[in-house]
C-alpha positions as CSV (number, residue, x, y, z in Angstrom):
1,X,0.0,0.0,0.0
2,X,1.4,3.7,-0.8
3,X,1.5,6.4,1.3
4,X,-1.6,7.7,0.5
5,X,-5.0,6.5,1.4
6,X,-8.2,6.7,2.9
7,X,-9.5,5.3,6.8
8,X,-12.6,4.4,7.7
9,X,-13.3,4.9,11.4
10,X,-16.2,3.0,13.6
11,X,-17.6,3.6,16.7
12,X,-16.5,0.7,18.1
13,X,-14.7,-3.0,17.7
14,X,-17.8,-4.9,16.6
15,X,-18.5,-2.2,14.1
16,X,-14.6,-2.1,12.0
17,X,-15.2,-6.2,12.3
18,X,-18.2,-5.7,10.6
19,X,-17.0,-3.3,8.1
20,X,-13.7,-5.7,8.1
21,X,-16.1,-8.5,6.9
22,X,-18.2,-6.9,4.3
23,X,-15.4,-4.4,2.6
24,X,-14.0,-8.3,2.3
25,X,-17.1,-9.5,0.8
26,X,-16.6,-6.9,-1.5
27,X,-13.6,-7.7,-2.9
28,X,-12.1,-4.8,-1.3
29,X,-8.7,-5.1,-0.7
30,X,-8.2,-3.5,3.0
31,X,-5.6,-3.6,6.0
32,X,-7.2,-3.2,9.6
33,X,-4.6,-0.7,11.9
34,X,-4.9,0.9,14.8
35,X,-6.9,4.0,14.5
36,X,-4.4,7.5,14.7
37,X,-4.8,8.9,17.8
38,X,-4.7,12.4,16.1
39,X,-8.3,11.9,14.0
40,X,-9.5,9.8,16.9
41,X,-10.3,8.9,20.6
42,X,-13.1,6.4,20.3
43,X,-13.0,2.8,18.6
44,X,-9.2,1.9,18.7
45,X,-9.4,0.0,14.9
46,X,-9.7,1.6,11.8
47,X,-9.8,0.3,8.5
48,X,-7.2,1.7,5.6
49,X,-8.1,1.2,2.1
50,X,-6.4,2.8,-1.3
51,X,-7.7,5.5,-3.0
52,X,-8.8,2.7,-6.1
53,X,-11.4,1.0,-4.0
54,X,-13.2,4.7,-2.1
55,X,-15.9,4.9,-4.5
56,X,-16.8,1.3,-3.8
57,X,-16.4,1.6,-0.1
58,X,-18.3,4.7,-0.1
59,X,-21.5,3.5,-2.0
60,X,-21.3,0.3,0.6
61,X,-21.6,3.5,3.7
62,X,-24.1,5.7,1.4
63,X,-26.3,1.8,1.9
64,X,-25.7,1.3,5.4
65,X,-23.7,-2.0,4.9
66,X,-20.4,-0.2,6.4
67,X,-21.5,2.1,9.6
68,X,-18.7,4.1,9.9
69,X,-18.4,6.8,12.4
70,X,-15.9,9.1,9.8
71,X,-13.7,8.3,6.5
72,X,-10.3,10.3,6.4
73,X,-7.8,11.0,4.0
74,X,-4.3,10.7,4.7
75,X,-2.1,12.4,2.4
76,X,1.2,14.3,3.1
77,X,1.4,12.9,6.2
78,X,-1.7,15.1,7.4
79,X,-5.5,13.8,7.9
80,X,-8.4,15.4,6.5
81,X,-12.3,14.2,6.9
82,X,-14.3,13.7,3.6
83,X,-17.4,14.5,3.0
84,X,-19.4,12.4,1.0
């Protein structure tokens, strides 16, 4: 994976091991990490996907079969929350 790409947050465990499971499903390729303390306090997993599979991933949250909490951006070394 390249030093860019996006992270899905959750509000909790279950809900990354759910997202875990259905990006999967999916066919989305995906690497579950720690979540940076600098976007986030809450649910201590987040899941990091390239910037190929974000329109997939985000039609999945747009259908409710990811609940994510918040889907960042990392680029440049610096986070930044999308929108939609």
């Amino acid at each position: 994976m390249n030093d860019n790409y996006y992270i899905l947050t959750f509000k909790n465990t279950i809900g990354a091991i759910s997202g875990e499971s259905t990006l999967k499903e999916n066919n989305i390729e995906l690497e579950v990490m720690p979540t940076p303390t600098v976007i986030t306090k809450s649910c201590g997993l987040s899941i990091r996907v390239e910037e190929k599979y974000i329109t997939k991933v985000k039609k999945l949250v747009k259908s409710e079969k990811v609940m994510v909490k918040r889907i960042y951006v990392k680029k440049d070394n610096k986070y930044e929350a999308v929108d939609d």
